[in-house]
MDAnalysis code that builds the backbone (N, CA, C; Angstrom):
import MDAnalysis as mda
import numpy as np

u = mda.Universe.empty(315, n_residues=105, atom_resindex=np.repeat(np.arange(105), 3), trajectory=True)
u.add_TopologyAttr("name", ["N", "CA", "C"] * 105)
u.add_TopologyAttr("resid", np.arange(1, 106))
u.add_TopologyAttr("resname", ["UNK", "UNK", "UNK", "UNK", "UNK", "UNK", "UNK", "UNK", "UNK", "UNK", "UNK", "UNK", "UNK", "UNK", "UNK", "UNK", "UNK", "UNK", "UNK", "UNK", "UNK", "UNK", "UNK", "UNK", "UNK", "UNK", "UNK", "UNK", "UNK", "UNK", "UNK", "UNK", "UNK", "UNK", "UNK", "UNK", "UNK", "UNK", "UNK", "UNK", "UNK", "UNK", "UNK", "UNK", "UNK", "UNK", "UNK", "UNK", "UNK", "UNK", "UNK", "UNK", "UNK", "UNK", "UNK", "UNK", "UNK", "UNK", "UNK", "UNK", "UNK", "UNK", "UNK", "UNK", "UNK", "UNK", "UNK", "UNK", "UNK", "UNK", "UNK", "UNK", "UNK", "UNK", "UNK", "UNK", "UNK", "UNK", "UNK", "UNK", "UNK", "UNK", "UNK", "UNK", "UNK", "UNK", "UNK", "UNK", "UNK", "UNK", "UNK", "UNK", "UNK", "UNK", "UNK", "UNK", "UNK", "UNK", "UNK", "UNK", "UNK", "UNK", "UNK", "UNK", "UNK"])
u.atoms.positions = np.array([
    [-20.501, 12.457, -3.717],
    [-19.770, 11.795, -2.667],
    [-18.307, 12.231, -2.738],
    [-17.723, 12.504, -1.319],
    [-16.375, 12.759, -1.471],
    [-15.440, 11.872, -1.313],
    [-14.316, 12.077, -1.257],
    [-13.356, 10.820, -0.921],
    [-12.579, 11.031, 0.438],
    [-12.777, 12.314, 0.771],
    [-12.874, 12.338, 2.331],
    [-13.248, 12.021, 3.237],
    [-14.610, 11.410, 2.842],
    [-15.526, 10.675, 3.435],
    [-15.724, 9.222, 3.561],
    [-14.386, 8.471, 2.825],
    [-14.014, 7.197, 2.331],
    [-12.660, 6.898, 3.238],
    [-11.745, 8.210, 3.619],
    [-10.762, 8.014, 3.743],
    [-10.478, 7.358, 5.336],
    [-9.791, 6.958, 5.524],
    [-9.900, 5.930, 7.087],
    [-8.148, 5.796, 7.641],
    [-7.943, 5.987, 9.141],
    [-6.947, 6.347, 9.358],
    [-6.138, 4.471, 9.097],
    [-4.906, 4.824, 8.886],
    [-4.121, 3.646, 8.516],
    [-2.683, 3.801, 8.885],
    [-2.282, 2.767, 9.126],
    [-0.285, 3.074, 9.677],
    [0.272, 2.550, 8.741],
    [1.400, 3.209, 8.059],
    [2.317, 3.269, 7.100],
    [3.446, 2.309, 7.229],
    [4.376, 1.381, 6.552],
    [5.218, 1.178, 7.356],
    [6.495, 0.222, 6.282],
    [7.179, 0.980, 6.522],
    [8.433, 0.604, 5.162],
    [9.420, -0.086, 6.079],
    [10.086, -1.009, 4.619],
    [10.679, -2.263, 5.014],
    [11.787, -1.958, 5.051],
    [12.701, -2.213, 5.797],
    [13.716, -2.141, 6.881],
    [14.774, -3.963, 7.192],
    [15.317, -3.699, 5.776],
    [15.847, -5.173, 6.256],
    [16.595, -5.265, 7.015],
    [16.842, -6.240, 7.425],
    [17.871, -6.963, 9.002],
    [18.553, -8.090, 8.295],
    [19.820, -8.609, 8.516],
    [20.724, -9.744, 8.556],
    [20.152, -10.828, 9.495],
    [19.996, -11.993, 9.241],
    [19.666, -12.999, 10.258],
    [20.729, -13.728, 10.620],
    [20.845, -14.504, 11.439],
    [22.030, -15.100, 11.959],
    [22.764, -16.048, 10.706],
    [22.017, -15.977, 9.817],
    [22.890, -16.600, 8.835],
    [23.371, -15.882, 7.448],
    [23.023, -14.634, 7.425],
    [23.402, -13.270, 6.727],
    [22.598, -13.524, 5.725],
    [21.049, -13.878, 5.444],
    [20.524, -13.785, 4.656],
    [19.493, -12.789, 5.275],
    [18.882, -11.567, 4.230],
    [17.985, -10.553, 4.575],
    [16.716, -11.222, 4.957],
    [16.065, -10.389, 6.019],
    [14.876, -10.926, 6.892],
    [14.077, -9.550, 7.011],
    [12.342, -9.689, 6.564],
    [12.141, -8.346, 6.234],
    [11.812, -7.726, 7.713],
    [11.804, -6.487, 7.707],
    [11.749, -5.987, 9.437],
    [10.800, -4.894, 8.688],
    [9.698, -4.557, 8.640],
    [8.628, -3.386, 8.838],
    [8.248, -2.765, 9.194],
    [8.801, -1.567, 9.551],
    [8.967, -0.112, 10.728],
    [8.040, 1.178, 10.569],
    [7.366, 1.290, 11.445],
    [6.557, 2.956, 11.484],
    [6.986, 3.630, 10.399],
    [6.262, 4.490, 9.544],
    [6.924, 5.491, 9.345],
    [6.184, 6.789, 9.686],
    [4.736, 7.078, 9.430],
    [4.040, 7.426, 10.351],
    [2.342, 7.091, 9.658],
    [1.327, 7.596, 10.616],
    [-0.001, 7.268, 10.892],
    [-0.369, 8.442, 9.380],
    [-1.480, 7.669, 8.404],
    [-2.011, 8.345, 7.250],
    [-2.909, 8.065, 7.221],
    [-4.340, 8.883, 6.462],
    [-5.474, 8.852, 5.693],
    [-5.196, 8.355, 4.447],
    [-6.241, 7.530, 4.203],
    [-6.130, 6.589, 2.728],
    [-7.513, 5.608, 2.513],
    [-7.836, 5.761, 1.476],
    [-9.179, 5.265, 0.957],
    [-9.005, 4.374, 0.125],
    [-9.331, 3.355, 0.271],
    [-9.171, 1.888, 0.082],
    [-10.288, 1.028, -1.108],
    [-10.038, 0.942, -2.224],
    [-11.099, -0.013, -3.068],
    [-10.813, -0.902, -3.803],
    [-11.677, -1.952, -3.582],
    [-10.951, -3.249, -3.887],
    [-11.752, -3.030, -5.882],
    [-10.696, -3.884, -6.534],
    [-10.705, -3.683, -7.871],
    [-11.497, -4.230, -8.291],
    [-11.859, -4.207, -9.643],
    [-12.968, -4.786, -10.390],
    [-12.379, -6.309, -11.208],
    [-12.954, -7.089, -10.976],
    [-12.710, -8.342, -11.719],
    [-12.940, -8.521, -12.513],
    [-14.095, -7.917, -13.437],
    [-14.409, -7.857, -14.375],
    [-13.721, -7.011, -15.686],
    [-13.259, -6.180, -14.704],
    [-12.457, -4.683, -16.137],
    [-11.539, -6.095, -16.821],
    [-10.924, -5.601, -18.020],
    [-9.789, -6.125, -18.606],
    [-8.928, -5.401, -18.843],
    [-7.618, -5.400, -18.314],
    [-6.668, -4.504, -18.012],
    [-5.197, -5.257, -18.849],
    [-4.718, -4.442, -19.160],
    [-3.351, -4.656, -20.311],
    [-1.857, -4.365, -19.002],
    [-2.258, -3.998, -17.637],
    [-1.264, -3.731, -17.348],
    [-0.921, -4.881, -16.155],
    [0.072, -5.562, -16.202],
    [0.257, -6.394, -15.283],
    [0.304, -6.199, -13.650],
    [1.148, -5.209, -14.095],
    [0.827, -4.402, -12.231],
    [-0.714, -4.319, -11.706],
    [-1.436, -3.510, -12.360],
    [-2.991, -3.811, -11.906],
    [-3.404, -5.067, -12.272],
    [-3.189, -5.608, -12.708],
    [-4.191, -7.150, -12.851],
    [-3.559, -8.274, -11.751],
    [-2.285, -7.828, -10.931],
    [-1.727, -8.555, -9.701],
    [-2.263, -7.950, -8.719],
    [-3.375, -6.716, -8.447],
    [-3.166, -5.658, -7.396],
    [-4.720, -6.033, -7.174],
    [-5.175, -6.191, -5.993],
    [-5.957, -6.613, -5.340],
    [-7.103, -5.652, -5.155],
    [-6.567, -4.544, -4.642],
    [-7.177, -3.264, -4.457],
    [-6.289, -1.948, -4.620],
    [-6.944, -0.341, -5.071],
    [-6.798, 0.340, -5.067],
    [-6.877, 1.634, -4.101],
    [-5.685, 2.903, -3.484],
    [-6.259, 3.465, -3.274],
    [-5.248, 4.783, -3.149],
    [-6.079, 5.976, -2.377],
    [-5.783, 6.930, -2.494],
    [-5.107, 7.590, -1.102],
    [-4.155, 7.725, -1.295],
    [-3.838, 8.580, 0.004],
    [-2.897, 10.031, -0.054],
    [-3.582, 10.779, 1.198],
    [-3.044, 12.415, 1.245],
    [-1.316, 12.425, 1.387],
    [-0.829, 11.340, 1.548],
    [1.147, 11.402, 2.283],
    [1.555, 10.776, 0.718],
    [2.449, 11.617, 0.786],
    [2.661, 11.870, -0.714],
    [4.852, 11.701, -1.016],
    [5.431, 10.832, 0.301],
    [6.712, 11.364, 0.650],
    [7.327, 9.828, 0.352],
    [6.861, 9.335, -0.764],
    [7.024, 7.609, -0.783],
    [8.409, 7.778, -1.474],
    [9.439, 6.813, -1.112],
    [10.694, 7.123, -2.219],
    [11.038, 5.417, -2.657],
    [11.117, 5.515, -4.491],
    [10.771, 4.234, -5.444],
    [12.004, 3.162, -4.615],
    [12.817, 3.553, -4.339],
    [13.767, 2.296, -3.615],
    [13.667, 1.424, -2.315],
    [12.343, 1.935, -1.590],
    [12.140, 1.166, -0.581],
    [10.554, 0.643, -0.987],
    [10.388, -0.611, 0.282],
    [9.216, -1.044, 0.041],
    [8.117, -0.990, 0.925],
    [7.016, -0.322, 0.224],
    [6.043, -0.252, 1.919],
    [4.603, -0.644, 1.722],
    [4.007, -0.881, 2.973],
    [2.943, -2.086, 3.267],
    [2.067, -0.741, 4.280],
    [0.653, -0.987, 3.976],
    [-0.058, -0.464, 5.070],
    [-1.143, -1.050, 5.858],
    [-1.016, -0.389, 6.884],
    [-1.855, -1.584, 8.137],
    [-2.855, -1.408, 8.465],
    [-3.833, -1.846, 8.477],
    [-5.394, -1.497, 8.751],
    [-5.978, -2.328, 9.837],
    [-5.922, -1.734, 11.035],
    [-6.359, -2.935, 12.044],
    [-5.639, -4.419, 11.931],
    [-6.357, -5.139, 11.436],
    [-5.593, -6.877, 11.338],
    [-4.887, -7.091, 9.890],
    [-5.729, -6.358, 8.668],
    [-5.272, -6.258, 7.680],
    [-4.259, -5.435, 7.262],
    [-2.957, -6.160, 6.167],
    [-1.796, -5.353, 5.605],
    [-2.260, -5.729, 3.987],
    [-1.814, -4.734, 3.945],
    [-1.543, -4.523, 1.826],
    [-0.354, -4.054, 1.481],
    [0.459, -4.768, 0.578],
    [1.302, -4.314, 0.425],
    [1.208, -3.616, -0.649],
    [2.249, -2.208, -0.988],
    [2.033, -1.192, -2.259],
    [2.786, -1.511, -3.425],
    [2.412, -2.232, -3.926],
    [2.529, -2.409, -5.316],
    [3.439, -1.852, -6.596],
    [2.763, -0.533, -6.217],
    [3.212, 0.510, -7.122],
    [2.497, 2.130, -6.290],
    [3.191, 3.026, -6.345],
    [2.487, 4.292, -5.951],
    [2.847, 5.445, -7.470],
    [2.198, 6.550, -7.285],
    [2.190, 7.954, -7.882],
    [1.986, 8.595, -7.450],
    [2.857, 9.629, -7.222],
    [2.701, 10.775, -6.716],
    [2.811, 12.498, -7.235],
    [2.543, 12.236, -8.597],
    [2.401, 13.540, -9.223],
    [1.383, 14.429, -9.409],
    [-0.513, 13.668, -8.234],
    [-1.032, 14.541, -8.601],
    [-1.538, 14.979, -6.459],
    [-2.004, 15.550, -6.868],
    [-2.783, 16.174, -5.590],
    [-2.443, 15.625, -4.486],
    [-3.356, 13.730, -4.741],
    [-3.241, 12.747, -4.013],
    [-1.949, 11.473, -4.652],
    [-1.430, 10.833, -3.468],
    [-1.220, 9.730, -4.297],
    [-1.688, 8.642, -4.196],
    [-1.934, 7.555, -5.814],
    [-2.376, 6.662, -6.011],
    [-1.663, 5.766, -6.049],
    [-2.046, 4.608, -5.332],
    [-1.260, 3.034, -4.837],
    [-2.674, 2.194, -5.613],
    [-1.075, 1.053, -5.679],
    [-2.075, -0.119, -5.955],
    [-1.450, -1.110, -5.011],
    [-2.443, -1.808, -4.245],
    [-2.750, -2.929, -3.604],
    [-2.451, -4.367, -3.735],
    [-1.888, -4.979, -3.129],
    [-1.834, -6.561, -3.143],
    [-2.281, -7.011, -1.357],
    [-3.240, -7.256, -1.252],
    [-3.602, -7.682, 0.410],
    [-3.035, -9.229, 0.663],
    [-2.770, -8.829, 2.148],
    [-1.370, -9.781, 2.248],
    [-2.704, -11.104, 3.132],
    [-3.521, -10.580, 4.088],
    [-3.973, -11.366, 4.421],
    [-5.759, -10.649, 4.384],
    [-6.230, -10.458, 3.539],
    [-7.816, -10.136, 3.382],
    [-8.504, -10.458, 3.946],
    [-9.336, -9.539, 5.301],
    [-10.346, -9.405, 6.144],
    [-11.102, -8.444, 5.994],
    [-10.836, -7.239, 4.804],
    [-11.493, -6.888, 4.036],
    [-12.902, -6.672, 3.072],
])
C-alpha cells in the first residue's frame, strides 16, 4: 500500500493575528495554499515518553514542506480543522502531529 493513495486534498492555513478593539490578539487564520496530506489518527494504546505525541490526536504526512517554526498552522478538511502541533521537515515528506480541534473524523 502506498501513501499516495491515503493522501487527500486539504487547505493549509497559518495564523495571522489581528488587534481587537481592545488591543488584545484575536487569532485570524489565512490561506496559505491547497496541500496533499495523509491523515492517521494515533494509537491509544502505544506508550509514548513524549508529551507532544501523547497530546496529538492524530498523525500525518504531507508533500509541502515550506512550514516556518515561528508561526502557527491548522489544516482544514471539509468541516474538520487540526491544529499542527509540531511538524518536520528534514525528510522527503513532512511529518505533523495533530491535535483535532473539532473531530468528525
Amino acid at each position: 500500500m502506498s501513501i499516495y493513495t491515503d493522501m487527500i486534498p486539504a487547505i493549509l492555513l497559518v495564523n495571522d493575528p489581528q488587534d481587537s478593539l481592545s488591543g488584545a490578539p484575536i487569532e485570524n487564520y489565512v490561506k496559505v495554499s491547497n496541500i496533499n496530506v495523509a491523515i492517521y489518527k494515533n494509537d491509544s494504546f502505544k506508550s509514548v515518553q513524549s508529551v507532544k505525541y501523547a497530546e496529538s490526536s492524530h498523525n500525518g504526512i504531507a508533500m509541502f514542506r515550506d512550514f516556518d517554526d515561528k508561526k502557527e498552522y491548522r489544516i482544514k478538511i471539509d468541516d474538520t480543522e487540526f491544529d499542527i502541533t509540531y511538524f518536520n521537515t528534514q525528510g522527503r515528506f513532512a511529518t505533523l502531529l495533530l491535535k483535532a480541534r473539532n473531530d468528525t473524523w
